[in-house]
N, C-alpha and C positions, 0 to 999 in steps of 0.2 A: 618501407611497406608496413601499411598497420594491421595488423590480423586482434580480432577481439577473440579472448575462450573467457570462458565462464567456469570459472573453479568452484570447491569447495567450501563450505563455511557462507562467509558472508557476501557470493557472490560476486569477489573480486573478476577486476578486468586484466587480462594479460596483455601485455603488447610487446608485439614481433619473438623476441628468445631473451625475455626479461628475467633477472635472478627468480626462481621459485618463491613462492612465499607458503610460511606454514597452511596449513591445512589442516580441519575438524573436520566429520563424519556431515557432511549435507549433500545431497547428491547433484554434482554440476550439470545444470541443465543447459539449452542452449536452441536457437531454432533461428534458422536462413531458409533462404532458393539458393544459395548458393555454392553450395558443398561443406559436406559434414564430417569431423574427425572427433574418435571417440580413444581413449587413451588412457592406460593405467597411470599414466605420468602426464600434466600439463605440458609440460615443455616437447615433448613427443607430439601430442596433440596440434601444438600448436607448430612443430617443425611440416606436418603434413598438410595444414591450412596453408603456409606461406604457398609449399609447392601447388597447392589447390589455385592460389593467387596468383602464380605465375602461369597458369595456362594447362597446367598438369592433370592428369586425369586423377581417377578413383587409386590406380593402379601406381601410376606414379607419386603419389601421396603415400601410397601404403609403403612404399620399398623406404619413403624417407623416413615412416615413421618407424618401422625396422629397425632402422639403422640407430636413429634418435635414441628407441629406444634400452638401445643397448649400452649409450654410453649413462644415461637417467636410470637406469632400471641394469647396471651390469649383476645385479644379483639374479634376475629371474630370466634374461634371456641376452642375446648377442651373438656375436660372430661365432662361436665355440660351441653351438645348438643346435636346436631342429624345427621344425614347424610344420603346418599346415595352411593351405591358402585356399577358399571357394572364389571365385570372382563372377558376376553375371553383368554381363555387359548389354548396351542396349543394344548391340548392331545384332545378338541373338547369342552370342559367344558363349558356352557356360563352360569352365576350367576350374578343376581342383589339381594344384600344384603339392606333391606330396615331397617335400624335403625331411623328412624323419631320416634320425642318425643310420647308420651301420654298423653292423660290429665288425671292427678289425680282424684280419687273416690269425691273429695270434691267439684270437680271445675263445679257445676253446676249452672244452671241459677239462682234458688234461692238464694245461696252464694253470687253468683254476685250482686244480686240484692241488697245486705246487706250491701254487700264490696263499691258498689258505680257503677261508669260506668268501660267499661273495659280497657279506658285509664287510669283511675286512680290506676290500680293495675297493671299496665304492667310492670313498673317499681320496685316493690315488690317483696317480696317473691312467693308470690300469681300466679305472671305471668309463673311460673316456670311449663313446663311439664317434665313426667320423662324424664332424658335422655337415649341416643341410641346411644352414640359413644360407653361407653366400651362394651355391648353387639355387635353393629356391628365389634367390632377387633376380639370379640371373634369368632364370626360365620366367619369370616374373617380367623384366624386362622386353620379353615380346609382345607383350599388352600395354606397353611403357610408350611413350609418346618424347619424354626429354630423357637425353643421356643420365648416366649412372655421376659422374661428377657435379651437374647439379642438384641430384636427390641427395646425394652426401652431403651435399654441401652444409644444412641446417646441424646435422651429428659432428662434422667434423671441429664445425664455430663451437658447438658445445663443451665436444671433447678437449680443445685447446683455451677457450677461453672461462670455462669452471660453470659453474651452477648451483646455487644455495638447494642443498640437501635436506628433505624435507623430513615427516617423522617418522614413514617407513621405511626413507633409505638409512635412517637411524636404528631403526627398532632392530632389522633382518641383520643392520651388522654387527649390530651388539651378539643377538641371539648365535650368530656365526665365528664369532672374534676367536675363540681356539683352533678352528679349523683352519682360519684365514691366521693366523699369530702362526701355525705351523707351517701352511702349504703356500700363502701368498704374504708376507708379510709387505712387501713394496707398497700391497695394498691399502695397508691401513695407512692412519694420522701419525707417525711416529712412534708406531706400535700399539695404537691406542684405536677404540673403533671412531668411528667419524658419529658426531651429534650436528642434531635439526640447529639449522641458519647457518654452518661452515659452508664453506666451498671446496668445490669438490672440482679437481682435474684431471685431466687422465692423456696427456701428452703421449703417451704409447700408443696410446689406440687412435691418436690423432693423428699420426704416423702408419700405422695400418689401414686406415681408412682412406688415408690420400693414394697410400698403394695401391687401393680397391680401383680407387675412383679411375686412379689413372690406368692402370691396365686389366683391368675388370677381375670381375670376380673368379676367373683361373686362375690370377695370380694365390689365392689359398688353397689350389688342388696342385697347381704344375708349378709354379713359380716361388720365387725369395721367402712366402709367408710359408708355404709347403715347408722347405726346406727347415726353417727356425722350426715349426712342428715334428720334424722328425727328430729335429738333434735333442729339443728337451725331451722326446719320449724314451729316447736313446741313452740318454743321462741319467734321468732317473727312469728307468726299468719300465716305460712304461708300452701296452702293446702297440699301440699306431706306428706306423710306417709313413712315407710320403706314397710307397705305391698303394696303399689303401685309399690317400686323399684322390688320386690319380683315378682309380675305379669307381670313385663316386658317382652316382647320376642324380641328380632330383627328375623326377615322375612327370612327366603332364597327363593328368585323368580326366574324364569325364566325374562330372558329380555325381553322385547316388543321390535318386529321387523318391521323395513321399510324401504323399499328401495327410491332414490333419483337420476334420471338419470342412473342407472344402480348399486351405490354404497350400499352396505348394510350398516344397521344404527341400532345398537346397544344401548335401552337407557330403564332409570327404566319408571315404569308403576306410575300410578296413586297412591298417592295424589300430584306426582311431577309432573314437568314440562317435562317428556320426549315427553308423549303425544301431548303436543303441537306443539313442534320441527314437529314430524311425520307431523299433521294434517297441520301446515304451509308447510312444503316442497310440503305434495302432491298438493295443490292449486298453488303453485309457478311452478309447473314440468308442467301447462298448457300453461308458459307462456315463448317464446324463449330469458331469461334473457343472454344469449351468446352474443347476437349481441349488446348489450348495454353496459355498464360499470357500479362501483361501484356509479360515481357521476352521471349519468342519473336519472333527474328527475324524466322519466315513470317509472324506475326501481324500484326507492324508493317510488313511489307511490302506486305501484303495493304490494310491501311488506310491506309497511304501511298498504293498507286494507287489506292484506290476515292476519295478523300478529290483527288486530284486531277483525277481525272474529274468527278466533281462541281462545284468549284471552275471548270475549265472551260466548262462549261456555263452555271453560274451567270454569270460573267462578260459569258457570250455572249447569253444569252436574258433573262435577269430583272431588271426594273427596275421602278419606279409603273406599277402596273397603271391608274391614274386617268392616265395623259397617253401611256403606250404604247398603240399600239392591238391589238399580240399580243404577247401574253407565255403559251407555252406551259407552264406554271405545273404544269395535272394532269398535261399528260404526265412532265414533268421527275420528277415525285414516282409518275410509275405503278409497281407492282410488275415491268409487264413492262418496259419500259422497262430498268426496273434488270439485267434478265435479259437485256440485250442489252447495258450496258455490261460487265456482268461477266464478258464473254467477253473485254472488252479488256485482260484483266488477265495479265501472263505471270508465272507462280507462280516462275521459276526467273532472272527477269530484271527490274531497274529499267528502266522509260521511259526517254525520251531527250528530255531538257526542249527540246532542239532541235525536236521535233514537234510539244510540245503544243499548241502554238496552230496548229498547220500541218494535223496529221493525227487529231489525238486528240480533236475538240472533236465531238460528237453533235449531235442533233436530235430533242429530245421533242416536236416538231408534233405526227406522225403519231400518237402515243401519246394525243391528248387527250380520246380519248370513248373511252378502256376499249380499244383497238385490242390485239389477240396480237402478241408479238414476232416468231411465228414466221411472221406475215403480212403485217406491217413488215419485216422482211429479206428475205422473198422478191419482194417488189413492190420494194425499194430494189436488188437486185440484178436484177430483171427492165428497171428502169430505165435502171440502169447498163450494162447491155448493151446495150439498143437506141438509148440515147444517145453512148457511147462515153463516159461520164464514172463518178469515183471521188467518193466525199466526204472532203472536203479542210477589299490594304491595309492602329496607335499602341497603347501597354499602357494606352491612356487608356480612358475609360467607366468604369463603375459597374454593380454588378448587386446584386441584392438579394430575398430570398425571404421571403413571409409564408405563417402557416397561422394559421386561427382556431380557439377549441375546438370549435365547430360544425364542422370541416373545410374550412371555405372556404377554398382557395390561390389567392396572388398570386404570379408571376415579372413581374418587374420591369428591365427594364433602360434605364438613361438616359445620355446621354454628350454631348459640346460637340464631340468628335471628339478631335484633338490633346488632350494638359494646358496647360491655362487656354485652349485653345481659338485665338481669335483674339490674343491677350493682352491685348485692351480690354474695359476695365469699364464696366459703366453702373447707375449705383443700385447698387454691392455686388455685382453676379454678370456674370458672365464672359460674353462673347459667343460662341457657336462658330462653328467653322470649316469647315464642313462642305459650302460649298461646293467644298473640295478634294477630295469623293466624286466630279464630274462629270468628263469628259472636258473635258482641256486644249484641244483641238481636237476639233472634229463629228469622227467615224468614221459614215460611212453605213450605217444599221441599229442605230445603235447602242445599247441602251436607257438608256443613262445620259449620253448627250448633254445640257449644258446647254440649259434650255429655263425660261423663268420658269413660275413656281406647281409645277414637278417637284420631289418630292422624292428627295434624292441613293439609290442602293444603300447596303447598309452590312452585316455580318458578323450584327450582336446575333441573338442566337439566344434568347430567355425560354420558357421550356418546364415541362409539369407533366404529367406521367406518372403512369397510373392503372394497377392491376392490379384484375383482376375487380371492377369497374367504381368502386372505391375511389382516392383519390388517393395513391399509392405515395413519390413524390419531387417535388420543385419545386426548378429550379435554371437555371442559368446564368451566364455567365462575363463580363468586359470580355478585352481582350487585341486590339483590332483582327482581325487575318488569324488569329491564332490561338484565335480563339472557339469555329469549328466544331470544331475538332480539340478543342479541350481538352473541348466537353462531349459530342462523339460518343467520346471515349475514354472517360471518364468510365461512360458509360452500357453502354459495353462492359465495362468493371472492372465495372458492378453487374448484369447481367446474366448474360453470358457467363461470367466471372471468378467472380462470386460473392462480390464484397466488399464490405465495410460500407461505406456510405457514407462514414466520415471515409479510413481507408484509401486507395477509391477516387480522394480530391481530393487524397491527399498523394502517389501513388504518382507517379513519374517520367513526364513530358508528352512531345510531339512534335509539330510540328507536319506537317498534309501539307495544301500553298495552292499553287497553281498560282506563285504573285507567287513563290516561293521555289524555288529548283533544286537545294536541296540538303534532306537531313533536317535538322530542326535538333529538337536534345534534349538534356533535363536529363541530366546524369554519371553519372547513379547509375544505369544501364542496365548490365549486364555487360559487359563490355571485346568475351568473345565476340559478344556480339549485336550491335554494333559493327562486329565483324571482318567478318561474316556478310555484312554489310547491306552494307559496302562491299565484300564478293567479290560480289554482286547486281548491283554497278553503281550502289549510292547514294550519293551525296556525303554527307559527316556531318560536321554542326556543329554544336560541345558546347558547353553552356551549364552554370551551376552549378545545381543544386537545392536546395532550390525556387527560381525566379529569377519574380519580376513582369513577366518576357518572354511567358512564357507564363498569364497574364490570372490573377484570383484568384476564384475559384468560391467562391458561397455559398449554399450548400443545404436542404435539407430532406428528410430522409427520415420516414414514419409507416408503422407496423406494430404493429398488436394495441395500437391508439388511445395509443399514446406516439409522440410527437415528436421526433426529434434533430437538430438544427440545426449546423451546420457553417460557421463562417464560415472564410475564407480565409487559406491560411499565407502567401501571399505578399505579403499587403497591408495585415498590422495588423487585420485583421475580427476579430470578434463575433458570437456568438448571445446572444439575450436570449428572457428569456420572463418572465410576469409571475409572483410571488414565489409562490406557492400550486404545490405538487407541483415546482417547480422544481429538477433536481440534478444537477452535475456527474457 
């Protein structure tokens, strides 16, 4: 079977699960009728075309490249992780699968308190919540069309017969090599970290993976892999149990919807970052970003504070709707709502990060059943009178886009947290870390207070955007704190701006997260809009472009039934599609 993707650099052609070849910073392009895979890694990419080729849908592509890209990419995600899934199907179907970790029965503030602070166990067995990638393939698997043994199929040839390791599965393990030199050392080259053109195998996990294949993915909650997870947690001190992996569920949701200058926006709900996407666009949709451009100073000004207030909020109010018992969620995403933070915005002047958490952080309660803003502000200052009172997070992850030729789209995104996660292996894949998402200490009200079976908050944002009533784009980004910024920029270049999608994912990033008090952005911004931005009052810190700080986007755009697939400049990605109408 020949399957074409279009890499990196100079355009190279892959065929079927060819050794890797290096790869420089040019963003892989690619455009069929006949299904599209977008992919932080080539070979990933190109494991979800074959199954494209064999008759597979959107859905069953996506679990291959899951899988693919766990044994290509074991530093950013795998079996040992968590994720998020939107999927919109043409027969009307829309499903967001929510697999984010759990925290173990053990991992209470007490423990903690024993164990030390919660940096000191991040890196441990300790930091480990259960994982939710092989539950979410399985819930996954009901929109699946071919069995689980042939979607492995491409990950497990991977896993056993090697793959020339490219410059960032070089760069993350150098930068890693002590953690992995203490806590996984089998993993390294001889004790040494692995450099761009070796080969690279991973026989363990090609042994787990055949286990999967063959008695599905209970066997890592009830079965043999369960058990191995218990005994190394049991060894070295660490909290997971096998009746933790037992209590697992992945979620089947409904999407959370909103619309942006007329296009619908398809994206997962709370403890992720969809919500935010929402809440930033509706504050931005007040302000005519058309007639400006990506380098205008007011423009980046403007989505720096919206993108903060947001941020804010999110932090304050949204965490597992399943163990919080409010999370004002609709309000936060209401149209009006948004029309009452967009007042906060001073067009001629930067915030004062000395406030934000003090004076700047809102309240979408009142907003939760459709309430006017103009009757929310009046009742808030009616209150406030007769009261006398005022109101007062790694470049790690993975993201990944499927489109079938039927049109069924997958946004995909999985991650361990940190690269290699906790740095302990079990069976071949990497354990994550994710209980570093929770509050080091209770804060009362918190919603991301440590608490067992909660799952952590987290940035991933997976999204699929439709125009007149058509799937238009599928994308999403890894980057930690800078995920919302990079794909609400993104969707401002393809809307507002009016640029192609590959364009859109190359043009210069920035981020606006509350965690940061200053802009941080790629170089290649005009010196003026720079100048601009710090006469405003903004701190600015420059990075090079493209730089894998700010997370590596891989997309999908469709119009007038052609494909274009866009994998990532900043991280070696790949589009693939299968060999029929395929062409650079």
């Amino acid at each position: 079977m020949k399957l074409r993707s279009c890499l990196i650099i100079i355009g190279i052609c892959w065929l079927a699960l060819s050794p890797a070849v290096h790869a420089v910073r040019l963003a892989p392009t690619l455009q069929s009728t006949e299904g599209m895979v977008t992919a932080a890694h080539p070979l990933a990419a190109t494991a979800g075309a074959e199954i494209l080729e064999k008759g597979g849908n959107a859905v069953d592509a996506a679990i291959a490249v899951s899988l693919a890209l766990g044994v290509v990419e074991p530093y950013a995600s795998g079996l040992g992780g968590e994720g998020y899934m939107v999927a919109v199907m043409q027969d009307g179907r829309e499903l967001a699968i929510d697999f984010r970790s759990t925290a173990p029965a053990l991992a209470t503030y007490d423990n903690l308190e024993k164990a030390g602070k919660l940096r000191d166990v991040r890196y441990t067995p300790k930091g480990y919540c259960v994982a939710g990638v092989p539950a979410g393939i399985g819930k996954a698997l009901e929109l699946a069309s071919l069995p689980l043994q042939d979607l492995a199929a491409p990950a497990i040839r991977l896993a056993e017969q090697g793959f020339e390791i490219n410059d960032t599965f070089s760069s993350v393990n150098m930068d890693r090599w002590e953690i992995l030199f203490k806590n996984a050392p089998e993993f390294l080259n001889d004790g040494m970290p692995w450099t761009a053109g070796e080969t690279f195998r991973n026989p363990a996990l090609a042994r787990t993976l055949k286990v999967m294949a063959k008695k599905g993915v209970a066997a890592y909650y009830h079965g043999e892999l369960a058990d191995n997870l218990d005994r190394f947690m049991r060894e070295n001190d660490g909290w997971a149990r096998k009746s933790d992996l037992q209590n697992y569920r992945a979620l089947a949701k409904t999407p959370i919807k909103g619309t942006y200058r007329g296009y619908e926006l398809y994206v997962p709900g709370s403890p992720v970052g969809g919500p935010r996407v929402l809440a930033t666009l509706n504050i931005l949709e007040h302000f005519n970003l058309a007639i400006m451009n990506w380098a205008d100073p007011l423009a980046i000004h403007i989505m720096q504070e919206a993108m903060i207030l947001t941020s804010l909020d999110q932090r304050r109010w949204l965490g597992d709707p399943e163990t919080n018992g409010y999370i004002p969620e609709k309000g936060y995403i209401s149209k009006d709502y948004a029309r009452q933070r967009m007042m906060q915005i001073d067009l001629s002047r930067a915030s004062d990060p000395e406030t934000w958490h003090t004076e700047r952080v809102g309240d979408p309660g009142p907003y939760e059943n459709g309430e006017s803003y103009v009757d929310v502000m009046l009742e808030t200052r009616r209150k406030a009178v007769i009261e006398g009172t005022t109101q007062d997070a790694p470049p790690s992850t993975t993201h990944f886009s499927v489109v079938d030729k039927a049109g069924n789209a997958v946004a995909w995104t999985q991650t361990i947290s940190s690269f290699f996660g906790t740095g302990n292996m079990v069976d071949g894949y990497f354990l994550n870390n994710e209980l570093g998402n929770f509050k080091g200490v209770p804060v009362e009200g918190s919603p991301i207070n440590l608490e067992p079976g909660r799952r952590p908050r987290t940035t991933i944002a997976p999204l699929v955007v439709k125009q007149d009533g058509k799937v238009r784009w599928v994308l999403g980004s890894p980057g930690a704190g800078r995920i919302g910024s990079t794909v609400i920029e993104i969707l401002v270049n393809l809307i507002d701006f009016d640029m192609n999608l590959e364009l859109a994912i190359r043009t210069p990033k920035f981020t606006g997260y509350d965690a940061y008090r200053e802009i941080q952005l790629e170089d290649d911004f005009p010196q003026k809009t720079v100048d601009l931005l710090e006469q405003l009052g903004h701190k600015v810190k420059r990075y090079d472009h493209p730089d894998l700080y700010f997370g590596g986007p891989n997309a999908i755009a469709i119009k007038d039934g052609v494909m274009t697939g866009v994998g990532s400049i900043r991280r070696n990605g790949g589009a693939a599609a299968p060999e029929k109408q395929a062409r650079k």
